[in-house]
PDB file of N, CA, C and O in Angstrom, chain B, residues numbered from 101:
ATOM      1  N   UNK B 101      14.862 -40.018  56.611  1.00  0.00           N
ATOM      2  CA  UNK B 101      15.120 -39.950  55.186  1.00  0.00           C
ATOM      3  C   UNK B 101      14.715 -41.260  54.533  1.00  0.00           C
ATOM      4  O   UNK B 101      14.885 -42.251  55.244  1.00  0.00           O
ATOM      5  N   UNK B 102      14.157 -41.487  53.189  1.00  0.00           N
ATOM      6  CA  UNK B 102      14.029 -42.110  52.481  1.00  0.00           C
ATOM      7  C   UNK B 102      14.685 -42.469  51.418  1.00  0.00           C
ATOM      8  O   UNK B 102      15.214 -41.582  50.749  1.00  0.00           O
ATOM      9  N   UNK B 103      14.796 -43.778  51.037  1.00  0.00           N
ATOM     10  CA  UNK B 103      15.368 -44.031  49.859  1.00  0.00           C
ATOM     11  C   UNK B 103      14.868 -44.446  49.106  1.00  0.00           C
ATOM     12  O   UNK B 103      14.517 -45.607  49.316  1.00  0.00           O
ATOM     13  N   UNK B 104      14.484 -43.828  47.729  1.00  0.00           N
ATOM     14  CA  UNK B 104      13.723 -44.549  46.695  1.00  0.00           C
ATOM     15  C   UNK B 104      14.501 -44.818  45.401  1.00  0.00           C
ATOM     16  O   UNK B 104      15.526 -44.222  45.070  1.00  0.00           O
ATOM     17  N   UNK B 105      13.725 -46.051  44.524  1.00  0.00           N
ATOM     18  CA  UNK B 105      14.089 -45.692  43.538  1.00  0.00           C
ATOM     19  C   UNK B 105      12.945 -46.031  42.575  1.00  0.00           C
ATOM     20  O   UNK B 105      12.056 -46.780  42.979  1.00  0.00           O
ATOM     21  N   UNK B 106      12.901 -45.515  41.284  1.00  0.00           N
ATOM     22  CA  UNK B 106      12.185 -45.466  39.978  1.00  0.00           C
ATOM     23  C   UNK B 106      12.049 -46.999  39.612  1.00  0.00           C
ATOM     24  O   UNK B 106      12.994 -47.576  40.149  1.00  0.00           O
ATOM     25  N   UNK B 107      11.405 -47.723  39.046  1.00  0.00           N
ATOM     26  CA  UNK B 107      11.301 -48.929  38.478  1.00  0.00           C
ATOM     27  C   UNK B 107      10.407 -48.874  37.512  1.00  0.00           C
ATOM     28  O   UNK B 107       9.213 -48.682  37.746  1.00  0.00           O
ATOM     29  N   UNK B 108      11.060 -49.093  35.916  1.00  0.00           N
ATOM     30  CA  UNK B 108       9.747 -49.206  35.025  1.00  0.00           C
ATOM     31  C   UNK B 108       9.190 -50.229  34.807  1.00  0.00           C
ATOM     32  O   UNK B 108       9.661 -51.361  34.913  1.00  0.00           O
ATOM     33  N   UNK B 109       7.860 -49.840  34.399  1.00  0.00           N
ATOM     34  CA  UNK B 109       7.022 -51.454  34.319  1.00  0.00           C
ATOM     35  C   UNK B 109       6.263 -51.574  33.323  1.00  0.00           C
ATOM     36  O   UNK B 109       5.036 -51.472  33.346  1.00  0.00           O
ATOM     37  N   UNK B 110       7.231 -51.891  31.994  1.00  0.00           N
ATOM     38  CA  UNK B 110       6.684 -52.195  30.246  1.00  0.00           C
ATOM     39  C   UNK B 110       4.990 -52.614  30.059  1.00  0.00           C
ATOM     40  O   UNK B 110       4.064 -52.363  29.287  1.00  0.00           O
ATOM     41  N   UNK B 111       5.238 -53.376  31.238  1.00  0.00           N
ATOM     42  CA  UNK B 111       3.914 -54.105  30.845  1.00  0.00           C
ATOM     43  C   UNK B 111       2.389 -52.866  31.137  1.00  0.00           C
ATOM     44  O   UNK B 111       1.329 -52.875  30.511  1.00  0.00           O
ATOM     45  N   UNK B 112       2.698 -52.146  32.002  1.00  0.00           N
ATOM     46  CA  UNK B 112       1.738 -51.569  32.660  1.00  0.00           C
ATOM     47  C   UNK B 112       1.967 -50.547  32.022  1.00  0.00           C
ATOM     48  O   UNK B 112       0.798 -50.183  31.896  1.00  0.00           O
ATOM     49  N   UNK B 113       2.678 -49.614  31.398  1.00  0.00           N
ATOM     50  CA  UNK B 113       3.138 -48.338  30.834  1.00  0.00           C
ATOM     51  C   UNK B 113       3.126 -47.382  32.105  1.00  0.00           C
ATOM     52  O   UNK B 113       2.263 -46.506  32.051  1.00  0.00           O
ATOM     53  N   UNK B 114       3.726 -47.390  32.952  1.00  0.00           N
ATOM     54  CA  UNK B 114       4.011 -46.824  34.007  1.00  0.00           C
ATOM     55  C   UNK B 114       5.424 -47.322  34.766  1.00  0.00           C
ATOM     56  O   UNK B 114       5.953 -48.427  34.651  1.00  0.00           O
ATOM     57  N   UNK B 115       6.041 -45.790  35.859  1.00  0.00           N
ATOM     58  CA  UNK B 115       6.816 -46.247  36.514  1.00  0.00           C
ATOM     59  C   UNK B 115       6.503 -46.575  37.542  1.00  0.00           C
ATOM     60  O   UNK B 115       5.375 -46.137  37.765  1.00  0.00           O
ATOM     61  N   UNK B 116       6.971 -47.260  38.535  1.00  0.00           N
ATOM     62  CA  UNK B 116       6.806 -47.471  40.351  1.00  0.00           C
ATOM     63  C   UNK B 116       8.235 -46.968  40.818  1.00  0.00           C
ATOM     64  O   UNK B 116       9.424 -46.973  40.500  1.00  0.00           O
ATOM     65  N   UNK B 117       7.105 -46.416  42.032  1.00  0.00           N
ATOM     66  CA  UNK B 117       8.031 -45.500  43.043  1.00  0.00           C
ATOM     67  C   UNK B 117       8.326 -46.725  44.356  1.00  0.00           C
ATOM     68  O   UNK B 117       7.443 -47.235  45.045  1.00  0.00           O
ATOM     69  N   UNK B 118       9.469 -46.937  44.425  1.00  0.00           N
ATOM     70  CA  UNK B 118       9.893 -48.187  45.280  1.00  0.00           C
ATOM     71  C   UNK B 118      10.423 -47.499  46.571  1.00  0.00           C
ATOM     72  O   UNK B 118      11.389 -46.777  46.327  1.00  0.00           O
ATOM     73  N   UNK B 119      10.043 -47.530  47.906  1.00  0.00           N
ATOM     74  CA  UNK B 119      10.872 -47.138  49.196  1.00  0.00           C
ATOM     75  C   UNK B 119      12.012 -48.588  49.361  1.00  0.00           C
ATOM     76  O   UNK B 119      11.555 -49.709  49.586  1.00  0.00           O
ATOM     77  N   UNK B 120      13.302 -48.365  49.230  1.00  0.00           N
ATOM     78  CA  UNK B 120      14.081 -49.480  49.705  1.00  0.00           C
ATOM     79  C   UNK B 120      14.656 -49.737  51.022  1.00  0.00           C
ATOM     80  O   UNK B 120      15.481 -50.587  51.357  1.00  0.00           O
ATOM     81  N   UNK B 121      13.883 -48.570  51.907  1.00  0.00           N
ATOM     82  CA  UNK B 121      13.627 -49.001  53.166  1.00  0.00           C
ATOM     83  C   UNK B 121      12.694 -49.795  53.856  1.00  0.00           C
ATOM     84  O   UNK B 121      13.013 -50.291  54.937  1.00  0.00           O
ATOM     85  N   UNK B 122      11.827 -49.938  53.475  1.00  0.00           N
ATOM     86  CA  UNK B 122      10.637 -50.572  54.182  1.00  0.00           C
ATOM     87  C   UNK B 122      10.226 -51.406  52.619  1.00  0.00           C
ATOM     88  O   UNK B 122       9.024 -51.651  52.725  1.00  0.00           O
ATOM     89  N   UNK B 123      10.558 -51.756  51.698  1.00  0.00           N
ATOM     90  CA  UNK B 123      10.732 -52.911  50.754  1.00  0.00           C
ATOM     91  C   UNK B 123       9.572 -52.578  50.124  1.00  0.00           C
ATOM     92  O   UNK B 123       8.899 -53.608  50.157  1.00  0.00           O
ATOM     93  N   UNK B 124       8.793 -51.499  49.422  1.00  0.00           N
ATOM     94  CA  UNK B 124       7.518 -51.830  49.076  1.00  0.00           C
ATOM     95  C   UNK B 124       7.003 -50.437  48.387  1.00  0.00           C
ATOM     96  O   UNK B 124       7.722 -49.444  48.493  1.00  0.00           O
ATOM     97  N   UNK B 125       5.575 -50.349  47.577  1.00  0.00           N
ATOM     98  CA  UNK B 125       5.348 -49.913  46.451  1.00  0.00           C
ATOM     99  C   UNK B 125       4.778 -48.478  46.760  1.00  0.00           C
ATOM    100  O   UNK B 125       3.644 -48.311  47.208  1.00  0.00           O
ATOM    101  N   UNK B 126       5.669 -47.445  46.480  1.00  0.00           N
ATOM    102  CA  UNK B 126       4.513 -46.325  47.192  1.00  0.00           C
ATOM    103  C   UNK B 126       3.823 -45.382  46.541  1.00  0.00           C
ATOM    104  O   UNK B 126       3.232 -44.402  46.994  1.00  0.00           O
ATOM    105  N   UNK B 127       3.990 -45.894  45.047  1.00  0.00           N
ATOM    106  CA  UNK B 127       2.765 -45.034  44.253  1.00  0.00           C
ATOM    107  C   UNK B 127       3.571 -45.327  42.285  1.00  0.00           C
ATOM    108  O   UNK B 127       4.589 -45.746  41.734  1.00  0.00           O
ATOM    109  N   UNK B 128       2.520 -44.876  42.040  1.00  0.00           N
ATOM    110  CA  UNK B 128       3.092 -45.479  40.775  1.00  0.00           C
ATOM    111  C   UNK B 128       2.719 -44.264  39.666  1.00  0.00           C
ATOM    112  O   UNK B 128       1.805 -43.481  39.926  1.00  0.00           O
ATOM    113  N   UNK B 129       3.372 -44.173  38.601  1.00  0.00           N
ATOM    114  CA  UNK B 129       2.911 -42.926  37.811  1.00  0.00           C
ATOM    115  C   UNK B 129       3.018 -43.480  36.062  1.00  0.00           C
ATOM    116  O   UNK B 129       3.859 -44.201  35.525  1.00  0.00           O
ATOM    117  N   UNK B 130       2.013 -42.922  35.600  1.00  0.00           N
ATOM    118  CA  UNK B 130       1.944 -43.703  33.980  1.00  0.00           C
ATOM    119  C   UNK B 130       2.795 -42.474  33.281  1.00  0.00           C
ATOM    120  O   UNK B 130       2.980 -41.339  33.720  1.00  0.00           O
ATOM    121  N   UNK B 131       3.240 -43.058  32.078  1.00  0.00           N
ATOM    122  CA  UNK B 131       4.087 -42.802  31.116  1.00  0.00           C
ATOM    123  C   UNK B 131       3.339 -43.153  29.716  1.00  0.00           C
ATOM    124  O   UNK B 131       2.161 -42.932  29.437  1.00  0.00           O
ATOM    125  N   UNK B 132       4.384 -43.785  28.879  1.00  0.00           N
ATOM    126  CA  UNK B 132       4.030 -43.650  27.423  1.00  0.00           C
ATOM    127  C   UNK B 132       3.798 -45.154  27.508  1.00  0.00           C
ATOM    128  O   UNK B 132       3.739 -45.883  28.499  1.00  0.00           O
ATOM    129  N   UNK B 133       3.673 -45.451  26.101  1.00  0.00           N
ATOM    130  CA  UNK B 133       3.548 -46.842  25.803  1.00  0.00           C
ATOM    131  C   UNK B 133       4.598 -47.516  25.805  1.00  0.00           C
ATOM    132  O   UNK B 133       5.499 -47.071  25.094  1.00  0.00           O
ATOM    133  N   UNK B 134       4.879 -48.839  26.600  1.00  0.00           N
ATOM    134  CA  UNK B 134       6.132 -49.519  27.041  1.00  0.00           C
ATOM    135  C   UNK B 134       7.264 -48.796  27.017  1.00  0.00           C
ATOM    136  O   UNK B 134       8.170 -48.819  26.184  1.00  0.00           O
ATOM    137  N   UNK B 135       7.118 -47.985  28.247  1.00  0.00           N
ATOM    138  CA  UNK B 135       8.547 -47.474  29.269  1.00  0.00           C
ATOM    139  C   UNK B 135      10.148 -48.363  28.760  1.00  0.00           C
ATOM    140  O   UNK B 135      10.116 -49.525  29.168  1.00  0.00           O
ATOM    141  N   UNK B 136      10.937 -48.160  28.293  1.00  0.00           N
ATOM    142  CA  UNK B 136      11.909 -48.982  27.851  1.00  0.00           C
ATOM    143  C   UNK B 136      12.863 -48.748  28.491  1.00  0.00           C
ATOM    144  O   UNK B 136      13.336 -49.822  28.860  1.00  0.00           O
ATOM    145  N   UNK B 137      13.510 -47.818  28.890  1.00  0.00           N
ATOM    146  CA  UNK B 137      14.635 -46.942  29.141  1.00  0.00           C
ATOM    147  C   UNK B 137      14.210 -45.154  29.963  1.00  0.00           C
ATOM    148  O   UNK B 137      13.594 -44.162  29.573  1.00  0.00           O
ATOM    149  N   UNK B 138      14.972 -45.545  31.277  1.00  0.00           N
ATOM    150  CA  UNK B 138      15.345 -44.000  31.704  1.00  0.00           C
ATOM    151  C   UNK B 138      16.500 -43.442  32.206  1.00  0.00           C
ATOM    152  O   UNK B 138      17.410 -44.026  32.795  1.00  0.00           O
ATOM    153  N   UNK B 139      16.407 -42.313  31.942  1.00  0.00           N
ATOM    154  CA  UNK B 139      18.187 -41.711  32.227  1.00  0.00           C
ATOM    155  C   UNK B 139      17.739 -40.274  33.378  1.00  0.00           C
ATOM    156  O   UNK B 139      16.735 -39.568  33.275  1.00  0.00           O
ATOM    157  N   UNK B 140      18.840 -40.167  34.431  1.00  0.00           N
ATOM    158  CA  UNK B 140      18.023 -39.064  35.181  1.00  0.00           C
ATOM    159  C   UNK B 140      19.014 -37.688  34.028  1.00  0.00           C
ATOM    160  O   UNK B 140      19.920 -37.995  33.254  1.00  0.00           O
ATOM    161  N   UNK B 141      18.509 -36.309  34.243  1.00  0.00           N
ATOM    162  CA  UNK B 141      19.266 -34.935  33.659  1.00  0.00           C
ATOM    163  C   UNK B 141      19.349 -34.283  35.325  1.00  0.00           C
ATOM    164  O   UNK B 141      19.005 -34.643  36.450  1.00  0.00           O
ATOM    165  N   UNK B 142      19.955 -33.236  34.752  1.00  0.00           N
ATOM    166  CA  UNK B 142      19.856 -32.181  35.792  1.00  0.00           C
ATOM    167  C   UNK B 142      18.767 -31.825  36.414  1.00  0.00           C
ATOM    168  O   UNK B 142      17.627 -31.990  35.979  1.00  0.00           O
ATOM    169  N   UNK B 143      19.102 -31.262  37.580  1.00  0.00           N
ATOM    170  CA  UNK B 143      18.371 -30.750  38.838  1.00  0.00           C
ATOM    171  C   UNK B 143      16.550 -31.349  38.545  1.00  0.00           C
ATOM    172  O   UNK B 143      15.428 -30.972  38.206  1.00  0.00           O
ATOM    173  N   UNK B 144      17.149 -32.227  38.869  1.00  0.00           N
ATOM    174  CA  UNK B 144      15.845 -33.402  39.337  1.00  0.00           C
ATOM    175  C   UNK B 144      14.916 -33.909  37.818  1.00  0.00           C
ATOM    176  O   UNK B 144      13.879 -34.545  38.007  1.00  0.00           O
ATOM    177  N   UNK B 145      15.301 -33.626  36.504  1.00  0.00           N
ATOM    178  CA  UNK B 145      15.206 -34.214  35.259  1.00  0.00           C
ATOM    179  C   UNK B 145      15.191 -35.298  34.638  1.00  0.00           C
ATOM    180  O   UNK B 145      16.143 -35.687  33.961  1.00  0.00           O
ATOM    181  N   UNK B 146      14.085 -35.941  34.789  1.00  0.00           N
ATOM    182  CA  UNK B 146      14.516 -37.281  34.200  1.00  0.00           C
ATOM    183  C   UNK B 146      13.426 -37.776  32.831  1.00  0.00           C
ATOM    184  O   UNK B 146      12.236 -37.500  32.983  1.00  0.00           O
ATOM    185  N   UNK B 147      13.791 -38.398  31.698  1.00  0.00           N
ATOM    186  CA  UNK B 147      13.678 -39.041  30.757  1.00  0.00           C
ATOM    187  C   UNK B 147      13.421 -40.324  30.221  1.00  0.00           C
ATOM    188  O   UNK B 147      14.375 -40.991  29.818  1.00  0.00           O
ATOM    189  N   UNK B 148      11.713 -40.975  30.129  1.00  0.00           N
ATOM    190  CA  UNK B 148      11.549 -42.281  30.010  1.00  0.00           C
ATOM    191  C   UNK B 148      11.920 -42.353  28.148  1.00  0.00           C
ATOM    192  O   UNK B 148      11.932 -41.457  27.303  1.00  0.00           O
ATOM    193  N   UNK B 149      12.140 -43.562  28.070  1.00  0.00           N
ATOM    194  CA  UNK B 149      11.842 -43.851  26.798  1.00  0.00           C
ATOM    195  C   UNK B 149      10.525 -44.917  26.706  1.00  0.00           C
ATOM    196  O   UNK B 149      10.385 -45.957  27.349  1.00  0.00           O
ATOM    197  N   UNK B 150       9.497 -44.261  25.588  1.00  0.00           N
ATOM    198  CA  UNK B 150       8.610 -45.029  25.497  1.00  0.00           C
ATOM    199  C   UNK B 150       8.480 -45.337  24.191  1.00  0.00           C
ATOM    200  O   UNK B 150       8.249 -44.598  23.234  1.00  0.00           O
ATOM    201  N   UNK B 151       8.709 -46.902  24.265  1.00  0.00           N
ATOM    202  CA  UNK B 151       9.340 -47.625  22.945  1.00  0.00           C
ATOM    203  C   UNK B 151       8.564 -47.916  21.822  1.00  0.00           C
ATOM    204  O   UNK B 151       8.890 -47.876  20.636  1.00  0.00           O
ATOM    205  N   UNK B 152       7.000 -48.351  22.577  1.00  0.00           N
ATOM    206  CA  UNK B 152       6.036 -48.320  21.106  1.00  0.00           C
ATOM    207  C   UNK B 152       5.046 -47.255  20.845  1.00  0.00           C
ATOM    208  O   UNK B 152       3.967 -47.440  20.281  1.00  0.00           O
ATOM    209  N   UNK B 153       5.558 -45.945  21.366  1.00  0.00           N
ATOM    210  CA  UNK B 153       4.694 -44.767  21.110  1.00  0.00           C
ATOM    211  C   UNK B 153       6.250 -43.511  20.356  1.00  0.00           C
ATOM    212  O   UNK B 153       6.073 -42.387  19.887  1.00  0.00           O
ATOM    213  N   UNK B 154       6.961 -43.897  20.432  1.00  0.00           N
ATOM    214  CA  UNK B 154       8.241 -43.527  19.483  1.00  0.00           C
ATOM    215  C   UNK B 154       8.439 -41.638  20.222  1.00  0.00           C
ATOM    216  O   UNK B 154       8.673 -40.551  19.693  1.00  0.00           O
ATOM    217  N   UNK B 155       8.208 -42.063  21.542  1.00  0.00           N
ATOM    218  CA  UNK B 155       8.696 -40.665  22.163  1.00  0.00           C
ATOM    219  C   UNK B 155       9.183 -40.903  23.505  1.00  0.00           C
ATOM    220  O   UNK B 155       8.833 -41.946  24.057  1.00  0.00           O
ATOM    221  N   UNK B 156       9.892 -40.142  24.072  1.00  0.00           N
ATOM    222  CA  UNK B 156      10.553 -39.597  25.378  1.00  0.00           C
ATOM    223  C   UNK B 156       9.519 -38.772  26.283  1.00  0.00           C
ATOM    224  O   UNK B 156       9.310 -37.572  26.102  1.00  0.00           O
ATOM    225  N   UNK B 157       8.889 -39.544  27.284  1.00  0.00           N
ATOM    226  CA  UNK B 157       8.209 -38.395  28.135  1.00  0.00           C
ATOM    227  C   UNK B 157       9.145 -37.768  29.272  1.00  0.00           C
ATOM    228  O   UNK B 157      10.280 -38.193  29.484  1.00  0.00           O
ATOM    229  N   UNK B 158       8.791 -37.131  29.701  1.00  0.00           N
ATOM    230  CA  UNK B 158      10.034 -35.790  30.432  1.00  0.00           C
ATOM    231  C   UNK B 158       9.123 -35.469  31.784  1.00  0.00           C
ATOM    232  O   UNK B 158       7.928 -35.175  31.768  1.00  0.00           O
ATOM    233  N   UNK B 159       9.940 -35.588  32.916  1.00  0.00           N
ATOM    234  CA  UNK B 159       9.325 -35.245  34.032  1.00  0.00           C
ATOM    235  C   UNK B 159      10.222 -34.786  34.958  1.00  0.00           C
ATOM    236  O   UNK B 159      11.382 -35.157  34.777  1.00  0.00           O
ATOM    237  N   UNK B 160       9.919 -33.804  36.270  1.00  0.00           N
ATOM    238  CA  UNK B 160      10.537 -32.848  36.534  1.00  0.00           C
ATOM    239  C   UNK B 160      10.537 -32.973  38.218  1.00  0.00           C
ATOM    240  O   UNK B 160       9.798 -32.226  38.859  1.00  0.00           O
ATOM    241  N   UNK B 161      11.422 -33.979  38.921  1.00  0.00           N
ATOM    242  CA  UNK B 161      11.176 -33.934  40.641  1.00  0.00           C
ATOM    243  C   UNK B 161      11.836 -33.593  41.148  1.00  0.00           C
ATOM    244  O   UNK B 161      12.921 -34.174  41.105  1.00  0.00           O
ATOM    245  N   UNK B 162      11.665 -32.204  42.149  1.00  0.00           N
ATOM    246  CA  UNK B 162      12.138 -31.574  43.123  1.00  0.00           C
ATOM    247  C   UNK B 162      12.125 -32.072  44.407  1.00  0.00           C
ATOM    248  O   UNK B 162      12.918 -31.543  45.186  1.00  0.00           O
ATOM    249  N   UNK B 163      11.571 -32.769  44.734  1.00  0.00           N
ATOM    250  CA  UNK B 163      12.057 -33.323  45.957  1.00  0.00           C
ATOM    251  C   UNK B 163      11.819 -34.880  45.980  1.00  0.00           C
ATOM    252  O   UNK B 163      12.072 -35.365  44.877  1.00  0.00           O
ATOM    253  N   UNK B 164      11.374 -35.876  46.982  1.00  0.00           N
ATOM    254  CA  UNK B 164      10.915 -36.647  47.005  1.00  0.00           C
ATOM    255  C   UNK B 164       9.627 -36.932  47.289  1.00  0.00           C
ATOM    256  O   UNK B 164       9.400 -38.051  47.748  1.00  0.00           O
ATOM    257  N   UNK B 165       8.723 -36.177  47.121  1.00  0.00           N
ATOM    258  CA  UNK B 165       7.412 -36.100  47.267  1.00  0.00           C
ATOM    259  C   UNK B 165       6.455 -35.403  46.173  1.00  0.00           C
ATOM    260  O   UNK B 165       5.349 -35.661  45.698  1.00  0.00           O
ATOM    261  N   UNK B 166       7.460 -34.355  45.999  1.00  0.00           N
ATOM    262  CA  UNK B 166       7.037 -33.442  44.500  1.00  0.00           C
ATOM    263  C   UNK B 166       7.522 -34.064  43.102  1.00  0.00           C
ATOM    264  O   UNK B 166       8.720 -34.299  42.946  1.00  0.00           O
ATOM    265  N   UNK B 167       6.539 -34.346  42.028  1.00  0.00           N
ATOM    266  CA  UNK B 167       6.923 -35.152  41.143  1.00  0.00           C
ATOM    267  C   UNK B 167       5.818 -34.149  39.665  1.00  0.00           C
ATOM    268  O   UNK B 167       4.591 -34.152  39.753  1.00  0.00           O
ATOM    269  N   UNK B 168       6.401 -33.554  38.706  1.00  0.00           N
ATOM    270  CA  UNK B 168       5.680 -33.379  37.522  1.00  0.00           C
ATOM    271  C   UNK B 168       6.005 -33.656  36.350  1.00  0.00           C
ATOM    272  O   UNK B 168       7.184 -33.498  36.034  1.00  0.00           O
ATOM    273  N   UNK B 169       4.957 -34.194  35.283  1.00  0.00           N
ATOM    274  CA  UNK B 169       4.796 -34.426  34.194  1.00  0.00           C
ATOM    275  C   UNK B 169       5.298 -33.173  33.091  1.00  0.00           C
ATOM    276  O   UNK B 169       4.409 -32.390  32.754  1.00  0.00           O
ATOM    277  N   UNK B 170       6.258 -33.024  32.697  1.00  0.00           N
ATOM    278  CA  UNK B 170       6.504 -32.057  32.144  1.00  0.00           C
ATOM    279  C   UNK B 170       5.862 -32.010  30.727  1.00  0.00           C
ATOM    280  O   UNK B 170       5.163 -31.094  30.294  1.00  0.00           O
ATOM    281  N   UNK B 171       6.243 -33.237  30.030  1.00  0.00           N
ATOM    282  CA  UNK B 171       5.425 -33.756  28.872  1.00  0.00           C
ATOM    283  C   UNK B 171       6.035 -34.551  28.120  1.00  0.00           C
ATOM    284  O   UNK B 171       6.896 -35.218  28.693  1.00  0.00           O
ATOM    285  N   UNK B 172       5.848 -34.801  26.577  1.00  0.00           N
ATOM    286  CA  UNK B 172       6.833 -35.987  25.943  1.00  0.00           C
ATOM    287  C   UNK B 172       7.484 -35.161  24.752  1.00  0.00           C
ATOM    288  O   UNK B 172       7.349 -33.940  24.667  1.00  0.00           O
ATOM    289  N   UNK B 173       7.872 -35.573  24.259  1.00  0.00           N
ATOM    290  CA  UNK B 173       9.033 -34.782  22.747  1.00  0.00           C
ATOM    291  C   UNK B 173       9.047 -36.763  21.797  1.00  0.00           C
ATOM    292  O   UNK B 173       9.465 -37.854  22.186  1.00  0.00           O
ATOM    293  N   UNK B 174       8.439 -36.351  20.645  1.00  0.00           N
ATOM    294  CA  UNK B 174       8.510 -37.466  19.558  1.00  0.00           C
ATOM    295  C   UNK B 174      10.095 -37.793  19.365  1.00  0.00           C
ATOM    296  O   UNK B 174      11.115 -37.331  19.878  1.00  0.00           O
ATOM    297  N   UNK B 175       9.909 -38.525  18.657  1.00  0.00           N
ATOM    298  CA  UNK B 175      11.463 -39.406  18.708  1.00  0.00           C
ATOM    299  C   UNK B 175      11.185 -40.370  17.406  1.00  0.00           C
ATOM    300  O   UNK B 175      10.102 -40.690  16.914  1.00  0.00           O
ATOM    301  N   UNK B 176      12.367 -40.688  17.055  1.00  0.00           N
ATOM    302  CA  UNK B 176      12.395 -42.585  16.265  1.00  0.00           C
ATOM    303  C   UNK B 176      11.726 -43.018  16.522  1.00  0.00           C
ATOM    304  O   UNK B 176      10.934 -42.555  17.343  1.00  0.00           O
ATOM    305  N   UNK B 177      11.590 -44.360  15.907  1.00  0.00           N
ATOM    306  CA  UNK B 177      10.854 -45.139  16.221  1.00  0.00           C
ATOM    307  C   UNK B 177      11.662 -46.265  16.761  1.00  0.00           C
ATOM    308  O   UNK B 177      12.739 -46.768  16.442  1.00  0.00           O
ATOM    309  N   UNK B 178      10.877 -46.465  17.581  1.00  0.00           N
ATOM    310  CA  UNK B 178      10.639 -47.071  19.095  1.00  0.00           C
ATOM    311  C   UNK B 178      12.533 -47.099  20.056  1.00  0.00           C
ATOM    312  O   UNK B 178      13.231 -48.113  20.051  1.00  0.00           O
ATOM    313  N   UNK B 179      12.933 -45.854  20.705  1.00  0.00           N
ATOM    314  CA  UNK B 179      13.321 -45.201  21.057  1.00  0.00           C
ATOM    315  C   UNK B 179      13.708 -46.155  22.564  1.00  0.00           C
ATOM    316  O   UNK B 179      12.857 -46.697  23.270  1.00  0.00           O
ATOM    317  N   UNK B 180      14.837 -46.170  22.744  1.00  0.00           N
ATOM    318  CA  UNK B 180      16.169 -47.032  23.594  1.00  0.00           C
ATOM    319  C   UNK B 180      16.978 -46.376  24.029  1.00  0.00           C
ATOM    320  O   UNK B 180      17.204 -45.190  23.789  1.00  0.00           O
ATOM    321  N   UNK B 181      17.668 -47.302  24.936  1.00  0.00           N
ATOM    322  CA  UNK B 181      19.242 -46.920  25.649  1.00  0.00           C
ATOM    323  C   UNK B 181      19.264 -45.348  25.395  1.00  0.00           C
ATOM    324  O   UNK B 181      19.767 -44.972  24.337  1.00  0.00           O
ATOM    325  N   UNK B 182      18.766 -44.414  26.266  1.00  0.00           N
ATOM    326  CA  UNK B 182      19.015 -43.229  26.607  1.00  0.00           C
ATOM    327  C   UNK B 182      20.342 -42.789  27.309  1.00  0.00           C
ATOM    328  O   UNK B 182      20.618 -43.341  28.373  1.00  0.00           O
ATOM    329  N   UNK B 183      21.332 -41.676  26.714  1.00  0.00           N
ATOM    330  CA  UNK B 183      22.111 -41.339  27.706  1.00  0.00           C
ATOM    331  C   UNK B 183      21.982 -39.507  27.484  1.00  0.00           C
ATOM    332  O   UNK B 183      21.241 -38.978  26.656  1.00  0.00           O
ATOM    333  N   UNK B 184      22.530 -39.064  28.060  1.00  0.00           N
ATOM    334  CA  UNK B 184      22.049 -37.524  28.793  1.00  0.00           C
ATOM    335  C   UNK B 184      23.747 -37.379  28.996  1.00  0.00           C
ATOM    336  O   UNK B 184      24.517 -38.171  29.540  1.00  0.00           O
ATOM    337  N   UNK B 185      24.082 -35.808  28.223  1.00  0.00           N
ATOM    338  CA  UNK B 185      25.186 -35.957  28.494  1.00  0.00           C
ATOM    339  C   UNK B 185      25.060 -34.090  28.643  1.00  0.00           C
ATOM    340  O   UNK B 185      26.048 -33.428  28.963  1.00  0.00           O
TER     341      UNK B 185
END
């Protein structure tokens, strides 16, 4: 089993996929313009905020290997501190 976790990276407009078993980078996936904020939803749902493109992109992982782009939904402008309730 693996343990990962998500890490956003403003600068790059993408997240990284981190194994915190073996300490290191195992793929990386782009998003919106400066990633600010993510919150996970239900059954594998999770929600970036991308702060200078004034939307939420939405992506959908079923396992740890399976990962999709679901798409983005507009928002405010420049769009923070996400919570999912």
């Amino acid at each position: 089993a693996t343990t990962q976790a998500l890490i956003l990276a403003p600068t790059e407009n993408r997240f990284l996929i981190f194994n915190t078993l073996v300490h290191r980078v195992e793929g990386w996936v782009e998003t919106g313009q400066v990633p600010r904020d993510l919150v996970l939803g239900p059954d594998g749902l999770f929600f970036i905020a991308n702060q200078m493109e004034s939307a939420i992109s939405v992506f959908q992982r079923n396992d740890r290997s399976t990962l999709y782009r679901v798409g983005k939904i507009g928002t405010v402008d420049k769009p923070h501190r996400l919570a999912y309730s």
